[in-house]
C-alpha positions as CSV (number, residue, x, y, z in Angstrom):
1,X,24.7,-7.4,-11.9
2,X,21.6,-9.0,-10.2
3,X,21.1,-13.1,-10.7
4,X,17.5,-13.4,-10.6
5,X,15.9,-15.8,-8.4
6,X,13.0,-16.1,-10.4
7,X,9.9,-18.2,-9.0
8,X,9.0,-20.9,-10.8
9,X,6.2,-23.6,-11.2
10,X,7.0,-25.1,-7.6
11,X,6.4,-22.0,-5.9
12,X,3.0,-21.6,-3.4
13,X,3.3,-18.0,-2.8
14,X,0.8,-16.7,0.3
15,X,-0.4,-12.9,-0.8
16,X,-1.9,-11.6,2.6
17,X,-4.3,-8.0,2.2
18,X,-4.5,-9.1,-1.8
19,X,-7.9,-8.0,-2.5
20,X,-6.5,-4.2,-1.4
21,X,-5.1,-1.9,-3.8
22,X,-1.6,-2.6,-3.9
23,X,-2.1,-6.3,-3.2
24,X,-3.9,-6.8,-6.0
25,X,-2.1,-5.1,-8.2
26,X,1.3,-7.4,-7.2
27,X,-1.6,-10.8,-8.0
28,X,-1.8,-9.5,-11.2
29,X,1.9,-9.3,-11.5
30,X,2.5,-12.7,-10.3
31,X,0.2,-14.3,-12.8
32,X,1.5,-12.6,-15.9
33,X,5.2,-12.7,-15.7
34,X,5.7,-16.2,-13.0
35,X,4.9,-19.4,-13.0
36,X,3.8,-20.1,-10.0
37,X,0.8,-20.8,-7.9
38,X,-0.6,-17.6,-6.0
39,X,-2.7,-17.6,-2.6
40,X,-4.7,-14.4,-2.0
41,X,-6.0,-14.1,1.7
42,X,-7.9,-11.3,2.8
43,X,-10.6,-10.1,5.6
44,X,-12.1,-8.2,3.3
45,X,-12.7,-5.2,5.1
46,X,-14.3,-1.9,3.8
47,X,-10.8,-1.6,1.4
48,X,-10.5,-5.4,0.6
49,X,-12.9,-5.7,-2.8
50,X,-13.7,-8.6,-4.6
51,X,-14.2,-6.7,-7.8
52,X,-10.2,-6.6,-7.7
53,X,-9.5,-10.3,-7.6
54,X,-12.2,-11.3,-10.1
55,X,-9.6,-10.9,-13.1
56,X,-8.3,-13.9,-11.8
57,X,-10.7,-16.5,-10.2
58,X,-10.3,-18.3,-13.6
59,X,-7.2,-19.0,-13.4
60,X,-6.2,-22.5,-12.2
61,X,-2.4,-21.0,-10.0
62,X,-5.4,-19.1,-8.2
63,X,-7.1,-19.9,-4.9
64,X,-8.5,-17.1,-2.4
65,X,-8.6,-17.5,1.1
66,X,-11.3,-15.4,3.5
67,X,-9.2,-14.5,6.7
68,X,-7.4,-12.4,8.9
69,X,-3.6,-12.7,9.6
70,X,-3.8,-11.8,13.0
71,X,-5.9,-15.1,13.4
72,X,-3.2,-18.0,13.7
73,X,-6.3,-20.8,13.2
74,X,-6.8,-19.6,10.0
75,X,-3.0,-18.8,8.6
76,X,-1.6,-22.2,10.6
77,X,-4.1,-23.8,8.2
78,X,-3.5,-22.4,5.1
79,X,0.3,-22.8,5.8
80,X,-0.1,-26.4,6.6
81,X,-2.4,-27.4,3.9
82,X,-0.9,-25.6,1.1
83,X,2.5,-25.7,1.9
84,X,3.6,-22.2,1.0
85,X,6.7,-21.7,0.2
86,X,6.7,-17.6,-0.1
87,X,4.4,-15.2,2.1
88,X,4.6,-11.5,1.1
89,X,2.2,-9.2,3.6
90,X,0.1,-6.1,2.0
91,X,-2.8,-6.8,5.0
92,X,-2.8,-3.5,6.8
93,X,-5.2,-0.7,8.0
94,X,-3.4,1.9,5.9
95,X,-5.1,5.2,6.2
96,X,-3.7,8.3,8.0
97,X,-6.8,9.7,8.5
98,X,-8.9,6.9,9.4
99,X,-5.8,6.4,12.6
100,X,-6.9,10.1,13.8
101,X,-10.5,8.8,13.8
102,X,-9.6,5.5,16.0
103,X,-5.7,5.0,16.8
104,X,-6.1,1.7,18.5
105,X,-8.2,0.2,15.5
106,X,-4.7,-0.6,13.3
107,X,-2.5,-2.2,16.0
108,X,-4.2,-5.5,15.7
109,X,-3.3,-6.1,12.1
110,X,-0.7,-4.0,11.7
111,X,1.7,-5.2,14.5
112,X,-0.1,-8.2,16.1
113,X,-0.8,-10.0,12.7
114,X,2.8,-9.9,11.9
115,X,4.2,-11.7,14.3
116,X,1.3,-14.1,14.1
117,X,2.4,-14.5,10.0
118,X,6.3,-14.5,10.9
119,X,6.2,-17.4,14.0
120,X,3.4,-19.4,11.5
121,X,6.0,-19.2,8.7
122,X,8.6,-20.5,11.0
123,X,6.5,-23.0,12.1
124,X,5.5,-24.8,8.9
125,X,9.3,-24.0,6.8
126,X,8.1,-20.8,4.7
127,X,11.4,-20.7,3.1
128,X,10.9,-16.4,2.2
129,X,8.8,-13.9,3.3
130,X,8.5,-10.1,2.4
131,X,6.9,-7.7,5.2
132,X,5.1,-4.6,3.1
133,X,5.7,-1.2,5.2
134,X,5.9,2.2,4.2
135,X,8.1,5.0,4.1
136,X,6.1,7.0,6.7
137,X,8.0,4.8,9.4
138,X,10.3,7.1,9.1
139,X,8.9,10.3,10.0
140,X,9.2,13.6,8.3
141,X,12.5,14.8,6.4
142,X,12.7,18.1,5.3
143,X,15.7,17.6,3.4
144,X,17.3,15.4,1.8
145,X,16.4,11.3,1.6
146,X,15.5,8.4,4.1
147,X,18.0,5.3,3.5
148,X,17.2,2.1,5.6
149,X,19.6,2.8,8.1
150,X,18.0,5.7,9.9
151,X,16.0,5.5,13.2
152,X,12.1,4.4,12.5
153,X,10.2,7.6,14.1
154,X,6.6,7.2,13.2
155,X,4.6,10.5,14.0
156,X,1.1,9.1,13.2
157,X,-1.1,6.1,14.8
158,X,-1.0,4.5,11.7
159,X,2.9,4.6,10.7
160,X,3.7,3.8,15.0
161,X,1.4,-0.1,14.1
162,X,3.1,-0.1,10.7
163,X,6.8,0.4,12.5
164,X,5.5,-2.4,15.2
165,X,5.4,-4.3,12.4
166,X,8.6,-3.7,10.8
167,X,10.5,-4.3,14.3
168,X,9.0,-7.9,15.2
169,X,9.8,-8.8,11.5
170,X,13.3,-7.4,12.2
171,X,13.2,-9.1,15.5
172,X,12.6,-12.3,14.0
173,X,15.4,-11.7,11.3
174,X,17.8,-11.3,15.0
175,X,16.3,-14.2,17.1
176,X,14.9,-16.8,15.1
177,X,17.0,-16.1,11.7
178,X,13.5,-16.0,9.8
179,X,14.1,-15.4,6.2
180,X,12.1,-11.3,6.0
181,X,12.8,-9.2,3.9
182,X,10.7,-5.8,4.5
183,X,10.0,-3.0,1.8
184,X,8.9,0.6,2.4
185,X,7.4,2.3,-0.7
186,X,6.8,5.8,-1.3
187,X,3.4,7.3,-2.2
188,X,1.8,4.8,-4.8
189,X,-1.0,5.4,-7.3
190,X,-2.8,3.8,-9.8
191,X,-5.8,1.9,-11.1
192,X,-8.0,-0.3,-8.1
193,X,-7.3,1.8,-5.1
194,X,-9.6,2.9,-2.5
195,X,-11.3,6.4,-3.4
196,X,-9.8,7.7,0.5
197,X,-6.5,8.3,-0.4
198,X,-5.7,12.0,-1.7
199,X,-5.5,10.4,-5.8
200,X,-9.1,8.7,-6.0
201,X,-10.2,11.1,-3.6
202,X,-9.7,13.7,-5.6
203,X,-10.4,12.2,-8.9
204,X,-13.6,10.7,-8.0
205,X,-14.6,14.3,-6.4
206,X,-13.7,15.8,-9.3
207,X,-15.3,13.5,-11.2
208,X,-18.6,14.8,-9.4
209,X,-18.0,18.5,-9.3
210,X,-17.5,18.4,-5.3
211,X,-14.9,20.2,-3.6
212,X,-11.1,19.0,-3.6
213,X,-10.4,19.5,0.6
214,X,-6.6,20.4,0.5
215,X,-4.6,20.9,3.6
216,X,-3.2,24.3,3.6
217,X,-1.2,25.8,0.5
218,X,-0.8,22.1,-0.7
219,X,3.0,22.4,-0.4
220,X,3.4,19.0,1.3
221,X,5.7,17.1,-0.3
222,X,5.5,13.5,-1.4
223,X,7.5,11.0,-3.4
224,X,5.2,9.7,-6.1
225,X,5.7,5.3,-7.1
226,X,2.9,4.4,-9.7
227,X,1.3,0.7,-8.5
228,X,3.2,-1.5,-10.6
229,X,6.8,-0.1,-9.6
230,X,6.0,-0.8,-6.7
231,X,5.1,-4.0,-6.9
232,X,7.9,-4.8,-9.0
233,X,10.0,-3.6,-6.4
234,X,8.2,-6.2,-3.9
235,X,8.8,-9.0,-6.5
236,X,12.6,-8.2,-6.2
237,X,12.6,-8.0,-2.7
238,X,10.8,-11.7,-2.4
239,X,13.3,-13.1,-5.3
240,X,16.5,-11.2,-4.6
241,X,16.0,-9.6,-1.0
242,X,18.6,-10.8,1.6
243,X,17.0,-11.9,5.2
244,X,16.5,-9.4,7.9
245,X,17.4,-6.7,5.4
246,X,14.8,-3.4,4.0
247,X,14.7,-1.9,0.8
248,X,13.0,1.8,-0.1
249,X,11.3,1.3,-2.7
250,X,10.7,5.1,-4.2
251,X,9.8,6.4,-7.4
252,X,11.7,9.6,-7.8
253,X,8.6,11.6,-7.9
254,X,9.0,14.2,-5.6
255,X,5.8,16.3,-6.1
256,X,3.7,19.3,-4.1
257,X,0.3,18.1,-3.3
258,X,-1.2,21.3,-5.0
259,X,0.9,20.0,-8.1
260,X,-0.2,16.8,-8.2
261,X,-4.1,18.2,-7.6
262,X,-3.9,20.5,-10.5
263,X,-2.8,17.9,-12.9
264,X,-5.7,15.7,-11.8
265,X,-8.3,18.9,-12.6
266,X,-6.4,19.4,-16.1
267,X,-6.8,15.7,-17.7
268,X,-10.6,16.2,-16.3
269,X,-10.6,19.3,-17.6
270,X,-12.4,21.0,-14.6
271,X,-11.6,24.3,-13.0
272,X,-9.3,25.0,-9.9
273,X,-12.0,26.4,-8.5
274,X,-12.8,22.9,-7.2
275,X,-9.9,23.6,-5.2
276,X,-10.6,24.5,-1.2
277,X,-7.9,24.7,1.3
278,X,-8.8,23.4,4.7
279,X,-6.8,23.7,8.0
280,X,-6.2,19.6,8.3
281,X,-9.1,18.7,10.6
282,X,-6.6,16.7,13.2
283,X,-3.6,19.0,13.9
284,X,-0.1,18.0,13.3
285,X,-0.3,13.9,12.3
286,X,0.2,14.6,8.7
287,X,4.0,14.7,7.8
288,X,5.5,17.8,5.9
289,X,8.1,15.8,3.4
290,X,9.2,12.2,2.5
291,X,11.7,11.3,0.2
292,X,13.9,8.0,-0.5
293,X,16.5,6.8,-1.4
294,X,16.3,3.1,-3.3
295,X,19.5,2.6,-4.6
296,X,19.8,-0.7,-2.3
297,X,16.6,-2.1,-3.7
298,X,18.2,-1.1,-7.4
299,X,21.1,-3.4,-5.9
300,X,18.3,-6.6,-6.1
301,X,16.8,-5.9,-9.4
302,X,14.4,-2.7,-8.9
303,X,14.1,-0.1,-11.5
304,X,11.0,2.1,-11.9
305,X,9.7,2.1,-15.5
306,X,6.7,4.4,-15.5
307,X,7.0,8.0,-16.5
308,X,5.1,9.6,-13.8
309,X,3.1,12.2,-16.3
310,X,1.8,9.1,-18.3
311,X,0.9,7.5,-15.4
312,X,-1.6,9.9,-13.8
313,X,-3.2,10.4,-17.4
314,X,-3.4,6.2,-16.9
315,X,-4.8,6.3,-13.4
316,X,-7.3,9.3,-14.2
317,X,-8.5,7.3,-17.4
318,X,-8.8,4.4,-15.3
319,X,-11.2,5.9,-13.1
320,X,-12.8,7.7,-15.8
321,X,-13.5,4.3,-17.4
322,X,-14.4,2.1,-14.2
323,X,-17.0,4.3,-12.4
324,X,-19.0,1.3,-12.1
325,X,-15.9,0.4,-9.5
326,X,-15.9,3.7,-7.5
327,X,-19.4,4.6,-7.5
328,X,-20.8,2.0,-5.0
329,X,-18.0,2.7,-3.1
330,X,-17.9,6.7,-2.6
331,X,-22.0,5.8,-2.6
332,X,-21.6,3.2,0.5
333,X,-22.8,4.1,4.2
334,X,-19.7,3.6,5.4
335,X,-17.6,5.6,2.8
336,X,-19.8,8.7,3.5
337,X,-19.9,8.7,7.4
338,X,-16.1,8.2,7.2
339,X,-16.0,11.1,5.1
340,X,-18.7,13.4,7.5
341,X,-16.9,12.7,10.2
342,X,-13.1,13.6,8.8
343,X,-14.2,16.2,6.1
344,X,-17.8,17.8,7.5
345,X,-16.3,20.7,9.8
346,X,-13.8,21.4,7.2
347,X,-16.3,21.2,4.3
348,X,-19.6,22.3,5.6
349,X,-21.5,22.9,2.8
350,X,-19.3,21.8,0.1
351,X,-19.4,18.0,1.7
């Protein structure tokens, strides 16, 4: 039986990276079911949208914050001023792909910017702090599931920064006995997130009639969290989460890609024909199988509630119903010569 530390009213919590996807997504969570007063900051870059905080900018527990962790002016200031009391990190460069294209572009924010956030919450008393990771610091597993015990063995630029990270906020745990909690969450999906990852990529292709570019066979195997598990599972972690410790926080999804494509083209009713299988344009970075296992985050209060069916159906709808969100997005000049330059060999005339 879990005791809840729930926030209250005389919590400052610090969101970092909350105008992203999941960030956003753990705002809105905050607002509705805490008391509390919640600090977005964010750099804003191409995936940090200001469409996703605008929900909230009425709401007086609200204040955002321009600014990138790995800058200690900036987060020494906000620290200081506001007196935060919890910090939970989402800032990241988070995309596979985009690593292939420029593997030193992550490090600064991924691994610099936490320690920056971990020795400017020691300095000014931050009394808990959650590190966000992923369950791609594990590797590969073709078998069976990751618990938070076994070795961290990145295989791609972007899970090597993201496993920096993870090991200074595990470091600072050892040295300094800095109060970090870390969670690594499987696969998550839902409504507000960039139109790169294989869900809005595919949706919002779809959407348009353009060609879904799917590695191989699709047999790659993911575990599948819909957004607001996973935040919950964050919330637990900040409330309930015991210092230096990690939590996997998984869904229990375990899907094939092709699986999860074919259900996107059914709610949109649109052929399978829309379907081309590409050689993945970078050779091996892309991981065969992850899978965890959450039942120590279940120990602090985590339970997944969606049903994962339901929750594509939402996610589709979602973008069904916000194209005004996507389209200036997939639209942008940057959005398209990111996708020429990954895509265009493999797509050629079906970009």
């Amino acid at each position: 039986m879990v005791t809840a530390n729930n926030l209250t009213d005389k919590d400052i919590v610090l969101v970092t990276g909350a105008a992203g996807f999941i960030g956003s997504n753990f705002v809105k969570l905050l607002l509705a079911e805490r008391n509390c007063r919640v600090l977005v900051m964010d750099a804003l870059t191409y995936a940090g949208n200001p469409a996703n905080l605008e929900p909230f900018r009425s709401d007086p527990r609200f204040a955002f914050y321009p600014g990138k962790i790995e800058d200690p002016t900036v987060v020494n200031g906000i620290l200081r001023w506001e007196k935060v009391t919890g910090l939970v990190n989402f800032a990241a460069e988070s995309h596979n792909d985009r690593s292939m294209l420029d593997p030193t572009s992550l490090i600064a924010t991924n691994t610099t910017g936490v320690a920056n956030l971990l020795e400017a919450s020691r300095r000014f008393g931050v009394k808990k702090i959650v590190h966000v990771s992923t369950d791609e610091v594990y590797g590969e597993k073709a078998t069976g599931l990751f618990v938070e015990t076994d070795p961290l063995a990145p295989r791609q630029p972007y899970s090597a920064a993201k496993a920096g990270g993870d090991l200074q906020a595990t470091a600072h745990a050892i040295s300094f006995s800095a109060p970090v909690s870390i969670t690594r969450g499987s696969n998550t999906f839902g409504p507000n997130q960039y139109p790169e990852k294989i869900l809005p990529f595919f949706i919002t292709r779809a959407m348009q009639d353009k060609k879904l570019p799917l590695y191989g066979d699709g047999s790659q195997v993911r575990d599948w969290i819909f957004v607001e598990d996973h935040c919950r599972g964050v919330l637990a972690a900040l409330e309930n989460g015991l210092p230096g410790e990690a939590y996997n926080i998984g869904g229990g999804n375990e899907r094939t890609n092709i699986e999860v494509t074919r259900k996107i083209l059914g709610h949109l009713n649109k052929p399978e024909s829309l379907i081309k299988p590409i050689i993945d344009p970078r050779g091996k970075g892309h991981d065969f199988r992850y899978a965890l296992d959450s039942t120590k985050a279940v120990g602090i209060g985590f339970k997944p509630r969606a049903d994962f069916d339901n929750a594509i159906k939402e996610t589709v709808n979602w973008y069904v119903n916000n194209e005004s969100w996507w389209r200036p997005i997939v639209e942008s000049n940057e959005y398209q010569v990111f996708v020429k330059r990954y895509y265009g060999p493999a797509l050629g005339d079906d970009l």
